[in-house]
Every structure is written in structure tokens, then in C-alpha cells.
NUFIVO-266449 format. One record per residue: residue in one letter; z, x, y of N, C-alpha, C, O in turn. Coordinates in steps of 0.02 Angstrom, whole numbers, plus 50000, padded with zeros to 5 digits. Example, Ala and Ser with C-alpha at 12.3 -4.5 7.8 and 13.67 -1.06 7.14 Angstrom:
# NUFIVO-266449
A503905066049716503905061549775503905066049835504235071249834S503545064249888503575068449947503945064550002504025067050057
//
This chain:
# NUFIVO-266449
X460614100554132460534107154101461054108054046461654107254056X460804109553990461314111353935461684115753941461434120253974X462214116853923462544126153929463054124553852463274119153834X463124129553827463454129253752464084128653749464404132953779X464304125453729465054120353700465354127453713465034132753714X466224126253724466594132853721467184130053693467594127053728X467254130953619467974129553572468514132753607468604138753596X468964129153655469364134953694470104134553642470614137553659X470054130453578470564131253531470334139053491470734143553477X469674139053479469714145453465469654150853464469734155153420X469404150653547469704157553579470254159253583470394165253585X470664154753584471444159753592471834155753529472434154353527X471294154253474471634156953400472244151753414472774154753427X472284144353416472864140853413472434132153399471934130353429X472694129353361472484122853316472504117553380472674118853438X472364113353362472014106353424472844104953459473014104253518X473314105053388473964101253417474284107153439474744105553477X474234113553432474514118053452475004115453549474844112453600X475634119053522475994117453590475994120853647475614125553639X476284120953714476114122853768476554132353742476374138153757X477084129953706477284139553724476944142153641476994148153626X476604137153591476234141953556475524144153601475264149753594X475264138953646474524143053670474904147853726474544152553743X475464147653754475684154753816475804160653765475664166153790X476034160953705476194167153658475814168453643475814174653644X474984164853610474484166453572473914169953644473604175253637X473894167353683473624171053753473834176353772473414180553788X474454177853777474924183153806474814187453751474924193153772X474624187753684474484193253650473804196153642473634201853626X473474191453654472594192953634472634194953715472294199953724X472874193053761472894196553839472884204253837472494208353861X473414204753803473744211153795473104217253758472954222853779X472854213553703472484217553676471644217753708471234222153694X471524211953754470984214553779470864216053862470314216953887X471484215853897471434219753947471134223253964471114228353929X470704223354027470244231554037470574236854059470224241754071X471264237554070471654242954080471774248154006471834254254005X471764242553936472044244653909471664246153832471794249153780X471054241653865470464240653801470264246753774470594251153802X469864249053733469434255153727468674253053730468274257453716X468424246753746467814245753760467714241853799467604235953785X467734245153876467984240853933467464234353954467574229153985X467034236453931466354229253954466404224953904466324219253926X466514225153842466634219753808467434217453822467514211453828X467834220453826468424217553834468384213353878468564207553868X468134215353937468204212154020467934205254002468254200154016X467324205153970467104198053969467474194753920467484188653929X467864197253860468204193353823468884191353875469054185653890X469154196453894469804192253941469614188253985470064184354003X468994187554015468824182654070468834174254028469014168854052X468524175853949468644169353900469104168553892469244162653894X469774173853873470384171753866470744168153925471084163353907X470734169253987470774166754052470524159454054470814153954059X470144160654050469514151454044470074147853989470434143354010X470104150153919470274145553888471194143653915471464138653890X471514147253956471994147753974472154142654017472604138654006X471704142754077471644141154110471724132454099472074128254129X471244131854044470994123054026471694120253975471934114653977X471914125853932472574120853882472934121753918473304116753914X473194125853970473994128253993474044124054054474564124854086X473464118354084473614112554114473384106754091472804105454078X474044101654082473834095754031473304093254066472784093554034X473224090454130472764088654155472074089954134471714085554111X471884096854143471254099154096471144098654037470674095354014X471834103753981471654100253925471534091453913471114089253875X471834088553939471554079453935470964080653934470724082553881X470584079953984469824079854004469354082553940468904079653909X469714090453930469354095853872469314092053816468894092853772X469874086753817470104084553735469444078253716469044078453669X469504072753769469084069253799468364070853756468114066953715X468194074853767467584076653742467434074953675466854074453657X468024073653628468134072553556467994077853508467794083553519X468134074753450467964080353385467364080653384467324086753391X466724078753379466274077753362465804084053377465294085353345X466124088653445465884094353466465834100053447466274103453473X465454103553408465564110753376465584115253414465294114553468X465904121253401465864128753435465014129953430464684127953382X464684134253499464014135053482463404130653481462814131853472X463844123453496462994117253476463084116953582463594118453613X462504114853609462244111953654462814106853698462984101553673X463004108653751463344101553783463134099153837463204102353889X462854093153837462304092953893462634083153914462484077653890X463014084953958463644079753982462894071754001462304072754011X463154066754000462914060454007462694060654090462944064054135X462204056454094462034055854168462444054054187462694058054226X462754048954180463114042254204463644039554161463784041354103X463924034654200464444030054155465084033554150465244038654181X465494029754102466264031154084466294037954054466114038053995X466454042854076466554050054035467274052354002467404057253966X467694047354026468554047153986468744049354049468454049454103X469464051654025469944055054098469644058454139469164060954110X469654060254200469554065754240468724066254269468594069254321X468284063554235467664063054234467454058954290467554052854295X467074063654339466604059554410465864057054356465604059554307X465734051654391465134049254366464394050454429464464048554487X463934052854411463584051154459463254044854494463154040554451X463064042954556462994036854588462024038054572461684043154574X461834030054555461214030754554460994030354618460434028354602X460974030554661460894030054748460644021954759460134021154792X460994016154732460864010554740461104008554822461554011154855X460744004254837460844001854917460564008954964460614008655025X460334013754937459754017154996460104023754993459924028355030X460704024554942461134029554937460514036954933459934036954913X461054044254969460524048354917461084053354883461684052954894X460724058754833461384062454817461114069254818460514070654817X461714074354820461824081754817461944083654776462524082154762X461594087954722461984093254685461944098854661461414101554648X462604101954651462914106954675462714112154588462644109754532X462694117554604462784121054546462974128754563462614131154606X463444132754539463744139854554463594144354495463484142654436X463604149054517463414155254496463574162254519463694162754579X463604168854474463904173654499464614174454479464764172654421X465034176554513465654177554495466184175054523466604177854558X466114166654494466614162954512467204164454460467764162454474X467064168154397467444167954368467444165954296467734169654256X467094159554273467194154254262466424152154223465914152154256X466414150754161465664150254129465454142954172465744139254213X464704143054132464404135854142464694129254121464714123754147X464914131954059465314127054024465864124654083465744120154123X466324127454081466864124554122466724123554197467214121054226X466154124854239465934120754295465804116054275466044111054302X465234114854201465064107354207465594105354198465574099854226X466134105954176466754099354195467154100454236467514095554244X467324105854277467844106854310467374106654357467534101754390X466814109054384466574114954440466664110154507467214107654518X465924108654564466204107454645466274100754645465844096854623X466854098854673467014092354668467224088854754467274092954800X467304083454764467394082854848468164086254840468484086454787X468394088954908468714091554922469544087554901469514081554913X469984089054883470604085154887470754081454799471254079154771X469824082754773469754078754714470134083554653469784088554645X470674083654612470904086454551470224087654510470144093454492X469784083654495469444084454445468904085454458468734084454517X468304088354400467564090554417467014084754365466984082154309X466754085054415466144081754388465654087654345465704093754343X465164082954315464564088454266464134091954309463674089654342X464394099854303463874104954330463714100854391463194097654396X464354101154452464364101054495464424095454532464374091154488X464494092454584464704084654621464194081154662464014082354720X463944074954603463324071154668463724065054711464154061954680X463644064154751463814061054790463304057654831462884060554865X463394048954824463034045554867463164043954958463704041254971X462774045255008462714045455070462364038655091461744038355092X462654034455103462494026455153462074027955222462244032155264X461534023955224461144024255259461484024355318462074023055310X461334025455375461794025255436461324027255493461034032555482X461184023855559460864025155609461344028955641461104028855697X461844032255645462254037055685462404044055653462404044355592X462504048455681462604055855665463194056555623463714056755655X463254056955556463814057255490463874063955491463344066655506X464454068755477464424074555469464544073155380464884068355362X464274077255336464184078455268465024080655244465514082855274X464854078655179465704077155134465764086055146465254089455156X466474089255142466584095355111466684095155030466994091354992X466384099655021466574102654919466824106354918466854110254966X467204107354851467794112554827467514114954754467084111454727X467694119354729467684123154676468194129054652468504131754697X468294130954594468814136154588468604142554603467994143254609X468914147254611468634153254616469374157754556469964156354564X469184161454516469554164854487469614173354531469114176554549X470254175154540470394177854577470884184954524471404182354505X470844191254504471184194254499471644197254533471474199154589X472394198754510472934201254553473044207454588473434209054633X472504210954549472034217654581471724216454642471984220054684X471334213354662471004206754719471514206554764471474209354819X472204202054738472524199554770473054206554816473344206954870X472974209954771473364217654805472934219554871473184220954926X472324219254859471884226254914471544219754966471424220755025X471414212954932470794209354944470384214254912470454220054892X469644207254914468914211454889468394204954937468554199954969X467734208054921467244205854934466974205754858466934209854812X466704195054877466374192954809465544190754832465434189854892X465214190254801464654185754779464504180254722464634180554662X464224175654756464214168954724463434168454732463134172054771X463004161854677462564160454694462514153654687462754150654638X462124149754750462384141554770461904138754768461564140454816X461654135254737460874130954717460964124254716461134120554670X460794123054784461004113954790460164110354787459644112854808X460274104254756459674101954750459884096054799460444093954814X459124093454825459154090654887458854083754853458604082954798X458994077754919458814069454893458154071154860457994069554803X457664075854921456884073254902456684079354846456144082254841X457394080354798457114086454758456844093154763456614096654719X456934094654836456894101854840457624105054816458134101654816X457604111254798458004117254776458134121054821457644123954843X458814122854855458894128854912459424131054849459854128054817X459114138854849459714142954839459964150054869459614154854886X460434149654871460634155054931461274159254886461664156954845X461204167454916461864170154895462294170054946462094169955004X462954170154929463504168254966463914175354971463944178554918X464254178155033464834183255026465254179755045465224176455097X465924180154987466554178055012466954184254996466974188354950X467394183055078467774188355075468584184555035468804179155056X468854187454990469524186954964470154189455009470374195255004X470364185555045471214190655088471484195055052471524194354991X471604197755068472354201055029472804196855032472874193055080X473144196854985474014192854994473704186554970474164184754933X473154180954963472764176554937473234171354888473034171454830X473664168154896473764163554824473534159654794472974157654808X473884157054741473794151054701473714144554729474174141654757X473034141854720472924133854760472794136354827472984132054867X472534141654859472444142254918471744140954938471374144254902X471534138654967470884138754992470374144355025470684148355061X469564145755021469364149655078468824144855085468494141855043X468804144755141468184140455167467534144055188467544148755227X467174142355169466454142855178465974140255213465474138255184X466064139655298465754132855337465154131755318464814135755286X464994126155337464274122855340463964124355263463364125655255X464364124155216463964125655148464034118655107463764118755052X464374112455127464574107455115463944102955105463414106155103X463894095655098463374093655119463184092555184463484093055237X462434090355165462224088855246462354084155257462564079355224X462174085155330462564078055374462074075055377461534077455361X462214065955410461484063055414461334062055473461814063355510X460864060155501460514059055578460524063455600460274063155656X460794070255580460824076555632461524077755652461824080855696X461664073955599462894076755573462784083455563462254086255547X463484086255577463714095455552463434091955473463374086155454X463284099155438463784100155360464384100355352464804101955394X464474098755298465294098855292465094105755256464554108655246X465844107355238466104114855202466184115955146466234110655114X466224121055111466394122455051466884124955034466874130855054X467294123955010468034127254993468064128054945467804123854907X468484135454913468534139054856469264137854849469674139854891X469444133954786470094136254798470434141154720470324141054659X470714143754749470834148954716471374150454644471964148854653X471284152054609471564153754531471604160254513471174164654507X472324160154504472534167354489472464170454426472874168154386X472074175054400471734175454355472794179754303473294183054317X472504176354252473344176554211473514182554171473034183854134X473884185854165473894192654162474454194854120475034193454134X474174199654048474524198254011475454200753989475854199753943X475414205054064476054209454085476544204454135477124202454132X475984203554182476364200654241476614193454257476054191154266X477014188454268476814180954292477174180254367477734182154382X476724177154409476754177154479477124169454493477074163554479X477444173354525477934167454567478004169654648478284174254678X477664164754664477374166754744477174172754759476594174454751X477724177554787477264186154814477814188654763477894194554778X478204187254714478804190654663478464190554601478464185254570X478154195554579477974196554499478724195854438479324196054451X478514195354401479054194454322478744197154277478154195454266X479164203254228478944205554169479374206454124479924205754151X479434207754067479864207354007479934214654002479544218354031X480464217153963480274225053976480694227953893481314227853897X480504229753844480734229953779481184237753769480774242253775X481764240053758482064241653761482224244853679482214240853632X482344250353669482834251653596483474250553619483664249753677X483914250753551484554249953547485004255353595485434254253638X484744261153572485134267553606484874266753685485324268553723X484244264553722484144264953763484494260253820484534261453881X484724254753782485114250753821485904250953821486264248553865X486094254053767486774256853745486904264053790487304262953835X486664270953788486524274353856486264273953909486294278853946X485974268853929485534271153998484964276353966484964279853915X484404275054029483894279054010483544277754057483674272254082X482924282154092482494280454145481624279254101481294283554071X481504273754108480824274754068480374269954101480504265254139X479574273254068479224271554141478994266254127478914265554067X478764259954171478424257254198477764254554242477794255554302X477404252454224476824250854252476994246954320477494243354316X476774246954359476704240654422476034240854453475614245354450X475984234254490475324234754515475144239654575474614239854606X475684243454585475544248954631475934256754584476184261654610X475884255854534475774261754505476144262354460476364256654449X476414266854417476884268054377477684272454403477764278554410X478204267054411478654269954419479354272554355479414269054304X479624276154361480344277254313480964272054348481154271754406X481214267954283481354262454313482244266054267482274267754208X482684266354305483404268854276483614261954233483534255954247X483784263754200484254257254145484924260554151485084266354140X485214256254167486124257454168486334258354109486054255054064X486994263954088487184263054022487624255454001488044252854037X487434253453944487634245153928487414241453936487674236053923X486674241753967486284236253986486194230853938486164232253878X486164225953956486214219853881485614216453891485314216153945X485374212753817484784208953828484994201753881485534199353900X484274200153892484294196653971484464197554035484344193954084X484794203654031484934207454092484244205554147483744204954112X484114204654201483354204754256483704209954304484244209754335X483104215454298483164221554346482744220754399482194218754379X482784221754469482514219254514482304226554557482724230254583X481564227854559481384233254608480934230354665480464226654649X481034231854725480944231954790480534232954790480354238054761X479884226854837479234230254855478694230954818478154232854842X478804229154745478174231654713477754224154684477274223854646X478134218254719477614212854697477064213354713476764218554697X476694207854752476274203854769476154206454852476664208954876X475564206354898475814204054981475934200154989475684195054964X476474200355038476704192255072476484193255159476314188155189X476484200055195476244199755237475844206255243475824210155196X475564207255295475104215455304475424220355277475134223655233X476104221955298476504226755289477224225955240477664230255232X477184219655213477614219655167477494215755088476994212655070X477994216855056477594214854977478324211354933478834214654923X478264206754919478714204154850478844209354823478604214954829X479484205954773479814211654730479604209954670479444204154661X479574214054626479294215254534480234213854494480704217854497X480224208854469480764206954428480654208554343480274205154308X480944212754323481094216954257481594212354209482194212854222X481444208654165481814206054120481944207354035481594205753987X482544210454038482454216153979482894211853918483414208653909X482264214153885482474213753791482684218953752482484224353774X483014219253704483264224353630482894224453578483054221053529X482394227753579482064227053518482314231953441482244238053438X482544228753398482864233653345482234236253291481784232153284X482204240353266481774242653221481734239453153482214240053114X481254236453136481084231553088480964237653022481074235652965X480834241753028480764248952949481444253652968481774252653020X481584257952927481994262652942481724266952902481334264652860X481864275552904481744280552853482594281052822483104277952839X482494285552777483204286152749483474289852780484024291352758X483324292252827483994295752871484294292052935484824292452966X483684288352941483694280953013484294279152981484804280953010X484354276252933484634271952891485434274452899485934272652930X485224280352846485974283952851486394284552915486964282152913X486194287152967486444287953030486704279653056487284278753072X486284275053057486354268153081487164265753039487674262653053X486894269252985487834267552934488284271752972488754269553007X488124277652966488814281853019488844276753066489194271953052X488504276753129488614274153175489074264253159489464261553198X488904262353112489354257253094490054259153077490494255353096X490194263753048490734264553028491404268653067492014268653060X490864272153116491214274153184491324271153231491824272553264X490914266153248491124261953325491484258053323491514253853278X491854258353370492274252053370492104246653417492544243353445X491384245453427491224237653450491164233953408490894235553355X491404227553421491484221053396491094216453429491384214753480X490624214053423489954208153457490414205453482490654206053539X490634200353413491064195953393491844193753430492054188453454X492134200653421492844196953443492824195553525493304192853552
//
């Protein structure tokens, strides 16, 4: 099945050689501006940050970008990508088995809200379990004839997971369309429930959604494992969030209480008078869950931002104030 090429250089607006902290700056701003918290046209935004995410997702691990790169120049934004049956596909690339010696195969295709377009299942999407990499629009796998009861391989796939999600849990839907040896089609919708507290690389399993077994083997399972969808305020480090927090001159020179967003609401966060850039302010409780009843802490890492215009009285005053203080950076 074809699904259309996705230039993930230019979705997030950064050149082929672009480096790992130019694509985290060029993400972290187009994040910023299409947030659905913060968008003014929340349905188009949502699906554009879910692309910004995707393309995030594929440069900001070399591993993927390899694979993505793999594909070569030759690929336009918008033309058709309709991956090879078979054979050598470069790095990272499962090949399918022609079912030689009596083999047969499974495959897998997802749908719904994994997160995650067509495009990037066919190369990333369900792969055997334990496997780093994805095969095209999903994982065939050959099964050896066998007169004894085989229980069927387990499969894995990503699931993109928001930190909103990860606060309350949610209930998702998926749709799972496995095609069978003798070419029949089962497709089924799936509820997966999301934990609360849920991390990065974590698994949820999905019994018996795996392949089938042979002679009258279990199925094996399906496992989701999970991706924290990247966020253009927050970065998660286990159940402890991190944010940058921009500051005026006077505000860090007096103290000042000013507010803050967290994922549990907006608090007034005190700044000490003298606070200096790089200072990390640390509030209690407002990360991530780590258990039912308790939560990581939200780490505040503050910058000075000075005013790049002045009016003529900005100006004037900024001179008094030079000519009155007696701080010295310097000595």
C-alpha cells in the first residue's frame, strides 16, 4: 500500500545536515507556536503538532534518522512511497520472508490513534518484540512447519502517548488489520487502557493479539511500547519535569512572584531578590506520577532576558541606573 513520503526535514524547517541541537531549537519553537493549549485554531494545530512530534521523533534519534536518511535523495515531499517487497532496504530495514520451505507469514497494519502517520509505521510500525527497528507497514514473519503446538511470535509497536495521558491515564482506540497465510483480513478495534504514571519505553500488553500459534499454540501478544509525546514547555526526566523560565532584569535583581504554568495548573512561583541566570528553582510535587498518591517535582531553570528595543525614556533611566549602581560584573 502506498502512503505519501513525509519530508520530516521540512516539517520542522531544518536542512538534511542540520544538527541534533539545531533540529531540538527549530522543534521547540514551531512546538511552541502550534500547541493546542496555545494555538488559535485548535484542530489544525493539533494535527500539525502531532507532525511536529513525528518529525521529532525520527531526527532527534540517530538510529531513526539513519533508516529515514536510507531512503535517499531521490524522494520528494508529496510523491508516493510504496517500500520494496523484499531484499536489502539499508540500515534498520526487516525484509519480508517469501515463506520458502513451507514458511507462512502475518501482517500487521495499525490504525487510529497510535499517534503516528502511515508513513512512519511503514518504517517504524509492528515489529517482533525486543526488535529496535520496523519493517514496511508492519512485520511479516515466517512460521516453520511443525507437528507440535508453537505458541505465535509477540509484536510491538509505538504508541505516542501525551503527558496529559500520562497525568490522569486515558482510554485509547486502535484499529488492527492482520492479514492471514490463506489471505483472509481480520480486523478488529482495540481498547487500550494508558496507566497513569506510564513512561518512556514502557510497555502495555495486549494478550493474544500477537500472532497465531500453530497446531493449536496460544497467540502471542502485542505490545505497545510507549513514546512520550515531546512538549514544547516541558522535558521529562523520569517522574521530574524541566523548564526554562525567562526572567527581566529588574525581576531577577528584586525578586518577584510570577506565574507559571504546570501540568497541574498554574502556580505563582516567588523569585528571590538576586536571582542569577542558571539559577534551577525546584517546586514540589508538580511533575509527573511516580506512584498513586505521589508525583515528581517540576525543575524551573531561569534565564535574563534583556530587552533587545528601548524607548527614550527606557533608555534614559537604564543610563541613570548605570551611573548609580555600584555593581561591578567584573571585579
Amino acid at each position: 500500500m502506498a502512503v505519501k513520503f513525509r519530508d520530516y526535514y521540512e516539517v520542522l524547517g531544518v536542512e538534511r545536515d542540520a544538527s541534533q541541537d539545531e533540529i531540538r531549537k527549530s522543534f521547540r519553537k514551531l512546538a511552541r507556536k502550534y500547541h493546542p493549549d496555545v494555538a488559535e485554531d485548535k484542530e489544525t494545530a493539533e494535527d500539525k503538532f502531532k507532525e511536529l512530534n513525528e518529525a521529532y521523533e525520527v531526527l532527534s534519534d540517530p538510529q531513526k534518522r539513519e533508516t529515514y536518511d536510507a531512503l535517499g535523495p531521490g524522494w520528494e515531499h508529496g510523491s508516493d512511497f510504496a517500500p520494496p517487497p523484499g531484499g536489502d532496504q539499508g540500515p534498520g530495514f526487516n525484509t519480508a520472508f517469501n515463506g520458502a520451505g513451507g514458511g507462512v507469514q502475518y501482517e500487521y497494519h495499525f490504525g487510529g490513534s497510535t499517534g503516528f502517520s502511515d508513513f512512519f509505521e511503514s518504517l517504524f510500525g509492528a515489529r517482533t518484540a525486543g526488535d529496535p527497528f520496523g519493517a514496511f507497514r508492519g512485520f511479516h514473519r515466517e512460521q516453520k512447519r511443525s507437528d507440535f503446538p508453537s505458541r505465535g511470535s509477540d509484536i510491538e509497536t509505538d504508541l505516542l502517548v501525551t503527558l496529559e495521558e500520562v497525568m490522569s491515564g486515558a482510554e485509547r482506540q486502535l484499529r488492527l488489520r492482520k492479514q492471514m497465510p490463506n489471505g483472509e483480513v481480520k480486523e478488529m478495534k482495540i481498547k487500550v487502557h494508558v496507566p497513569k504514571g506510564i513512561g518512556e519505553g514502557q510497555l502495555i500488553r495486549c494478550a493474544g493479539l500477537g500472532e497465531e500459534g500453530i497446531n493449536g499454540g496460544d497467540p502471542g501478544d502485542l505490545f505497545l511500547r510507549v513514546r512520550l509525546e515531546r512538549h514544547p514547555i516541558f522535558e521529562v526526566k523520569g517522574a521530574d519535569l524541566h523548564m526554562e523560565l525567562e526572567l527581566a532584569p529588574w525581576e531577577a535583581a528584586l525578586g518577584s512572584s510570577v506565574p507559571v504554568k504546570t501540568l497541574h495548573g498554574a502556580v505563582n512561583l516567588k523569585i528571590p531578590q538576586g536571582t542569577q541566570p542558571g539559577t534551577q528553582l525546584r517546586v514540589r510535587g508538580k511533575g509527573l506520577p511516580e506512584h498513586a498518591d505521589r508525583f515528581g517535582d517540576l525543575y524551573i531553570n531561569v534565564r535574563v532576558r534583556v530587552p533587545e528595543t528601548l524607548s527614550d525614556k527606557e533608555r534614559g533611566l537604564w543610563e541613570e541606573l548605570a551611573q548609580v549602581s555600584a555593581f561591578r560584573p567584573r571585579d
